[in-house]
C-alpha positions in Angstrom: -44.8 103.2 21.3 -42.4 104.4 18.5 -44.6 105.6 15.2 -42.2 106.0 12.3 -43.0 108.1 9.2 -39.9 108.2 7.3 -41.2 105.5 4.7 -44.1 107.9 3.9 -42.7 111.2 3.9 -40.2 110.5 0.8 -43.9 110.1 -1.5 -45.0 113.3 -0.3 -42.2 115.8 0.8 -41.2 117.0 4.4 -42.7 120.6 2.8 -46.1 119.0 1.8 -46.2 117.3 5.3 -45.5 120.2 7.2 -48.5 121.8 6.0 -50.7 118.5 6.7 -49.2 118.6 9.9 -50.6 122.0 11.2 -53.9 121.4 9.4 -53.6 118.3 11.8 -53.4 120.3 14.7 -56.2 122.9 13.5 -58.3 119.4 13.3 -57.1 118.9 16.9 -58.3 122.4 18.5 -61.6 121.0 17.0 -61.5 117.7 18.6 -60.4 119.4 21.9 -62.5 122.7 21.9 -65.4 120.9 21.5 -67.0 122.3 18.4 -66.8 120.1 15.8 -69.4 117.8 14.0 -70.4 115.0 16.3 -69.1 116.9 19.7 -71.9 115.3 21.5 -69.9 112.2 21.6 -66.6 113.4 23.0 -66.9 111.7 26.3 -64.1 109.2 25.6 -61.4 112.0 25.2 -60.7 112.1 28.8 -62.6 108.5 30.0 -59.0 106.9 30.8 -58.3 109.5 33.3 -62.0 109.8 34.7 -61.6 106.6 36.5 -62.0 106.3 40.4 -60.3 103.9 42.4 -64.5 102.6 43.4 -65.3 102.4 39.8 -62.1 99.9 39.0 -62.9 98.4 42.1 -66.5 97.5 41.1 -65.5 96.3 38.0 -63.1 94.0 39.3 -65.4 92.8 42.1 -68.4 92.1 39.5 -65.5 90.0 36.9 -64.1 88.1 40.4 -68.1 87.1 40.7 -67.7 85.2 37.2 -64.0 83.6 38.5 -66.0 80.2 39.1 -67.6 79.7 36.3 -66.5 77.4 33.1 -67.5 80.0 30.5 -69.2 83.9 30.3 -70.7 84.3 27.0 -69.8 88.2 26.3 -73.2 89.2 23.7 -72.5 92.2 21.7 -72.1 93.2 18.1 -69.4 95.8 16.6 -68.0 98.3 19.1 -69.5 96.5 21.9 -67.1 93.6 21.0 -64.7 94.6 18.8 -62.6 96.1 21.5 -62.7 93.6 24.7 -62.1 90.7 22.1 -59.1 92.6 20.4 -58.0 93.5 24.3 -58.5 89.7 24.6 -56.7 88.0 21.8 -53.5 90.1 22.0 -53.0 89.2 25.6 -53.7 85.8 26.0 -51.6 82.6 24.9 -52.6 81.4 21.7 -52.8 77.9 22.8 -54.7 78.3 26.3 -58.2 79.0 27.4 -58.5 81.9 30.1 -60.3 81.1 32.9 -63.2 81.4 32.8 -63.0 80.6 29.0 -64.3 84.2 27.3 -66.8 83.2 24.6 -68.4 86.0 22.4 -72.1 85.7 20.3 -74.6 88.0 18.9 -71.9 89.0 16.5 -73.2 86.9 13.6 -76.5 85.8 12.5 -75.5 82.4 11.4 -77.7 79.9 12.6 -74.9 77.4 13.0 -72.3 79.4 15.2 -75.3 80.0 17.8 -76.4 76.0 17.7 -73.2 75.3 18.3 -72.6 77.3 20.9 -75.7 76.4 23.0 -74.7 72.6 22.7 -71.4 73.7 23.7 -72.4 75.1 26.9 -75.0 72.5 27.3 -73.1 70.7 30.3 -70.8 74.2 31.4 -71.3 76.5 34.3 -72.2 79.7 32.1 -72.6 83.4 32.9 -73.6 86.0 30.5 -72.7 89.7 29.7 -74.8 91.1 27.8 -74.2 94.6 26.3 -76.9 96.7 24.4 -77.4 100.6 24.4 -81.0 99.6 23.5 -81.6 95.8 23.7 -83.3 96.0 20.5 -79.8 95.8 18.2 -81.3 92.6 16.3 -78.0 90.3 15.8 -77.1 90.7 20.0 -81.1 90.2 21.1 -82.0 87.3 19.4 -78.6 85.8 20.8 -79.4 87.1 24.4 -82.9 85.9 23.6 -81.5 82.5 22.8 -78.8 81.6 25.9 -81.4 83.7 28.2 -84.2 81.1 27.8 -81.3 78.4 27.5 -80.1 80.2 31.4 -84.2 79.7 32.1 -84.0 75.9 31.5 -81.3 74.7 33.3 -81.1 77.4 36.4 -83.2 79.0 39.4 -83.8 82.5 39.3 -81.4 83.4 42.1 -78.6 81.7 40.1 -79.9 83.6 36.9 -79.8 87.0 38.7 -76.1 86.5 39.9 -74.9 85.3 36.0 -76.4 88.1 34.2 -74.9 91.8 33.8 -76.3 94.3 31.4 -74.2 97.1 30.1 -76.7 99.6 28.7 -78.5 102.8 29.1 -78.8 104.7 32.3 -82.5 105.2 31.6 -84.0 104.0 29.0 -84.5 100.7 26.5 -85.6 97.5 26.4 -82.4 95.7 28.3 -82.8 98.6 31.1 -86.1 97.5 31.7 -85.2 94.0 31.8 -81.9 94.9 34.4 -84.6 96.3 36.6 -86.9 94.2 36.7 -85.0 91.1 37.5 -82.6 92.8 39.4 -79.7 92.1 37.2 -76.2 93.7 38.0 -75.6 96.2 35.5 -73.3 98.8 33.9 -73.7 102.3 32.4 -73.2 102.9 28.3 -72.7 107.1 28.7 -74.7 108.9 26.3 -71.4 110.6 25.1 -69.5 107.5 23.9 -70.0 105.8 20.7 -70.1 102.1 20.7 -66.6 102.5 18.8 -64.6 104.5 21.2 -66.3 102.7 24.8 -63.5 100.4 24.8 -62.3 102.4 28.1 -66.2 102.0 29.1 -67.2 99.0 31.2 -67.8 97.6 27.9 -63.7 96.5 27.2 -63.1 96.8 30.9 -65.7 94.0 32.4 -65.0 91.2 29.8 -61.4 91.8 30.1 -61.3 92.1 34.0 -63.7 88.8 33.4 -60.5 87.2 31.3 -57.9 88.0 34.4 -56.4 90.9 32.9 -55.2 93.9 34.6 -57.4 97.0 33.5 -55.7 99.2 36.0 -52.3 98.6 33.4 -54.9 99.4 30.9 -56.3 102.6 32.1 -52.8 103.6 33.1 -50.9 102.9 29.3 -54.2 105.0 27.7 -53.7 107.6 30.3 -50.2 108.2 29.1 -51.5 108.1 25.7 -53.8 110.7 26.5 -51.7 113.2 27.7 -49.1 112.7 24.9 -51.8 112.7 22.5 -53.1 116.1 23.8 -49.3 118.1 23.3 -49.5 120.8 21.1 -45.9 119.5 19.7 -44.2 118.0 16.5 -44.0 115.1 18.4 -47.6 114.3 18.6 -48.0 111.0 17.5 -51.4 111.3 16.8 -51.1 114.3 14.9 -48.4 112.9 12.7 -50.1 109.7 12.1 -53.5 112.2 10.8 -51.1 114.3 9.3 -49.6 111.7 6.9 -52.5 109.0 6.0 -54.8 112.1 5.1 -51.9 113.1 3.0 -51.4 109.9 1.3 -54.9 109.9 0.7 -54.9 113.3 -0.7 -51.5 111.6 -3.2 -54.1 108.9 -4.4 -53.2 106.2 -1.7 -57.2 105.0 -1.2 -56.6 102.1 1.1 -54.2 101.6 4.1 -53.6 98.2 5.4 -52.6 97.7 8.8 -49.8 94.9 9.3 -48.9 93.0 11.7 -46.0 90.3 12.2 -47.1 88.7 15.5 -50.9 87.0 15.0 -52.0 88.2 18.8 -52.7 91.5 17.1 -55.2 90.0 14.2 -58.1 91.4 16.9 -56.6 94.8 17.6 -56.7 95.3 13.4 -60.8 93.9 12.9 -61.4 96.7 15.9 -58.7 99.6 13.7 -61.0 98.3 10.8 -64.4 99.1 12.5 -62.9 102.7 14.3 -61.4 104.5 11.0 -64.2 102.9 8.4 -66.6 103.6 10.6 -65.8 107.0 11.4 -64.5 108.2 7.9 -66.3 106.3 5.5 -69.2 109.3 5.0 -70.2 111.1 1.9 -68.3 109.1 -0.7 -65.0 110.0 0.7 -62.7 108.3 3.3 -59.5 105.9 3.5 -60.4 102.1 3.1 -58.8 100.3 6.0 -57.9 96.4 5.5 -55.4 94.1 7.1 -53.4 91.6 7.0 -51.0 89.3 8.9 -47.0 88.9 7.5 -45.6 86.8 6.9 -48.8 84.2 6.2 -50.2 87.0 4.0 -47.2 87.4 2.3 -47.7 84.3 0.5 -51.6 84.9 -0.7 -51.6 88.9 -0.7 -47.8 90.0 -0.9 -47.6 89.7 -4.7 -50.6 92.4 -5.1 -48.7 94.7 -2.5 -45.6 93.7 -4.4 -46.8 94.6 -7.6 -50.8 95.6 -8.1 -52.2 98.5 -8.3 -50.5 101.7 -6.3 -53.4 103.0 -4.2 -52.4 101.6 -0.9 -50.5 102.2 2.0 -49.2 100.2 5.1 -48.9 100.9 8.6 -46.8 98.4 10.2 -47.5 97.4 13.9 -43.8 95.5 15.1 -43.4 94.2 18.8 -40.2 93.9 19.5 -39.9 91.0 22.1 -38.2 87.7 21.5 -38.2 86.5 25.4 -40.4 83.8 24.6 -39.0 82.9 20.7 -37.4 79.6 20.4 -34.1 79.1 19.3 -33.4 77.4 16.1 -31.5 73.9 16.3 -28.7 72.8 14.4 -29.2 69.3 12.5 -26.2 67.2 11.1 -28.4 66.7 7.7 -29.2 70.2 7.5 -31.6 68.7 4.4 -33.8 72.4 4.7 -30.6 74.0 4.4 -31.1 76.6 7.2 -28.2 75.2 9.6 -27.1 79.3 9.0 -29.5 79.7 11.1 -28.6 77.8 13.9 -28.8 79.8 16.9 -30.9 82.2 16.4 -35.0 82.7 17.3 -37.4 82.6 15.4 -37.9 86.5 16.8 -35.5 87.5 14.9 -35.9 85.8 12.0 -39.4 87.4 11.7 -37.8 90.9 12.1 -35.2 90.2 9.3 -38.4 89.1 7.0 -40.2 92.3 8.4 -37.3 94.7 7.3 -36.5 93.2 4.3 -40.5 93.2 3.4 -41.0 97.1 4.5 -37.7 97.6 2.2 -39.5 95.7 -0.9 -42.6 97.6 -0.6 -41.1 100.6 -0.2 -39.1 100.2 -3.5 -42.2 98.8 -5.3 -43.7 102.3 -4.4 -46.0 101.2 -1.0 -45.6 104.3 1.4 -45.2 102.4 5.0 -45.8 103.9 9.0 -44.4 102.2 10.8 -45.5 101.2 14.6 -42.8 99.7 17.2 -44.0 98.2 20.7 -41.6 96.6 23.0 -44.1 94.5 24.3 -47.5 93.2 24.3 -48.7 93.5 27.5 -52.0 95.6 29.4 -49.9 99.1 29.3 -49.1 99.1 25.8 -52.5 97.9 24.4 -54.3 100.2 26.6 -51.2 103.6 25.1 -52.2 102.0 21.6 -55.6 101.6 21.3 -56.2 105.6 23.0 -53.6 106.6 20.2 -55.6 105.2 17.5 -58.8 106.6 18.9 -57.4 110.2 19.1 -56.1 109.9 15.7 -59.2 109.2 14.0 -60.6 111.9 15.9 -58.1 114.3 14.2 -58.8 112.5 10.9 -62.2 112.5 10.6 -62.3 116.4 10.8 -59.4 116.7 8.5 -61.1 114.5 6.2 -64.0 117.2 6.2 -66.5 114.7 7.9 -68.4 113.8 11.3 -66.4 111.3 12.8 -68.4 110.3 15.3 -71.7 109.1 13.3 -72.7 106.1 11.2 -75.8 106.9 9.1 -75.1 104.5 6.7 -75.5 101.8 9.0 -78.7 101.9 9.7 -80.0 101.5 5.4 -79.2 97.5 5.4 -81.4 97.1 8.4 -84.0 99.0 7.1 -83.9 96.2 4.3 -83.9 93.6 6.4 -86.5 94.8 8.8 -89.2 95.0 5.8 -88.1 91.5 4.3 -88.6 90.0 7.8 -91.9 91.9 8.1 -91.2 93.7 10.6 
């Protein structure tokens, strides 16, 4: 992974950056030290290198259990989604079902999405992962409630017990007493992990071991992240990318939006979105993230980029891989007039259109990161998604806020709870 800053730096200053830069890594001896707001929760830091060779092996022996089946339903809302279905998205082939097909619920409360969904499975062989700290989280429990009694109706108890995991508390909660008592297989939540960061958690790791992916590759590309996010050095990815979007944000640059040119990534940004405005969005202050996909956004958002109002950034995410692009034909009635670009694939067509869009926004006063993969496979999800968590830490702290809360959340459901008489 190549982050490039260049794009940014000329709206602040290499001197103004240089100072954000060692506040960065004063934020960072924070993170790391231990002694920061929210240090309770720092057990993700080192999870990718905490892993044994048992724990990935019982992992990949529970997913190989589901191997048979037509579809596991993986129920979980916000972090305890987010991340496997991001994981998910960006590796498989946009056309074709893994096997077994990966469906997700208790994401949504719409009525509709969950009757569908029951009639859908209605004549599949279904297994269910169901991932709660507390089993109480009301969008995942009523779905889990739902395809639970659906389970009850159509299979025995033994066949129950051996489609069912829970990944939830070590002790406590409604879910762990559920586990128990019907024997269930199950995975740990730790305490020190917010829903957020537990993408390296059996949380990611099962439903993606569950899709046929390869979470030692994972583990290994966020273990390299890890130790080139902990260097004390210029370097630092991390620290640079901290270092410059607080500094834009300091400038008056309010919202970043992350870009992508390749659609597999659309997941990896909704699970960007829920990390950084989750974790910075606290006492009226923090960086608004949005996203969008280039070029189809270009054509409904890129004239407000273009032009609009100057209070947002971009951070660019490229892959640059064009094994798979197809090549453009030449026609003898070249009626589309694009026989220039006979020859060529479509790959590098979409980089021409990214470099000549980063080039527009940049002259139309849109500071741009940049972010270069050469491929999208396990490895460099696994390096990309560590570097975005360590980041935030850094941020967060920067910022002058806890990263690892979310009071806020909890006021809409105080709502709701009293309107449905709870």
């Amino acid at each position: 992974m190549k982050l490039n800053i260049e794009n940014a730096i000329k709206f602040t200053g290499e001197k103004s950056f240089s100072k954000s830069f060692d506040y960065a890594l004063m934020q960072m001896e924070t993170l790391n030290s231990g002694i920061g707001a929210g240090n309770e929760f720092l057990g993700w830091i080192n999870l990718p290198q905490s892993y044994s060779v048992e724990d990935v092996a019982e992992i990949n022996e529970t997913a190989e259990a589901f191997h048979n089946l037509d579809a596991v339903v993986i129920i979980g809302i916000g972090g305890s989604y987010l991340g496997a279905k991001a994981v998910i998205e960006s590796l498989s082939e946009s056309f074709k079902k893994t096997t077994p097909e990966i469906i997700f619920a208790g994401h949504t409360l719409s009525g509709e999405y969950h009757a569908e969904l029951i009639e859908y499975l209605k004549d599949k062989e279904f297994g269910l992962v169901v991932i709660s700290k507390s089993g109480t989280t009301t969008e995942p429990a009523i779905a889990f409630r739902l395809l639970y009694a659906e389970m009850k109706n159509r299979f025995d108890k033994e066949t129950i017990q051996k489609r069912v995991v829970a990944i939830t508390d070590a002790d406590k909660g409604a879910l762990r007493e559920l586990a128990d008592k019907e024997g269930f297989k199950d995975f740990v939540i730790p305490d020190n992990v917010g829903g957020r960061f537990s993408i390296f958690t059996p949380v990611g790791l099962l439903p993606v071991a569950i899709a046929g992916y390869d979470i030692d590759e994972i583990l290994r590309g966020a273990s390299i992240s890890q130790d080139l996010c902990l260097e004390k050095s210029p370097g630092n990815p991390a620290l640079r990318y901290a270092a410059m979007r607080n500094l834009l944000y300091a400038a008056g640059y309010k919202i970043e939006l992350m870009v992508n040119y390749n659609l597999k990534l659309n997941y990896i940004a909704e699970w960007w979105k829920q990390l950084y405005g989750e974790s910075e969005g606290k006492e009226h202050k923090g960086i608004f993230p949005a996203s969008v996909s280039f070029t189809t956004d270009l054509h409904s958002m890129g004239q407000y980029i273009q032009q609009g109002e100057r209070s947002m950034f971009e951070t660019v995410i490229f892959v640059n891989d064009n094994s798979n692009a197809p090549i453009i034909p030449e026609v003898p009635e070249n009626l589309d007039k694009l026989n220039y670009l006979a020859g060529k694939d479509m790959e590098y067509v979409n980089r021409k259109a990214f470099e000549g869009t980063l080039q527009a926004h940049v002259d139309g006063g849109v500071p741009n990161l940049l972010i270069e993969l050469d491929l999208i496979d396990e490895y460099n999800i696994g390096f990309l998604m560590y570097f975005f968590e360590f980041a935030c830490g850094i941020s967060g702290y920067m910022l002058g806020v806890n990263p690892f809360d979310q009071p806020g959340v909890e006021d809409y459901k105080r709502n709701m709870f009293k309107l449905l008489g709870k």
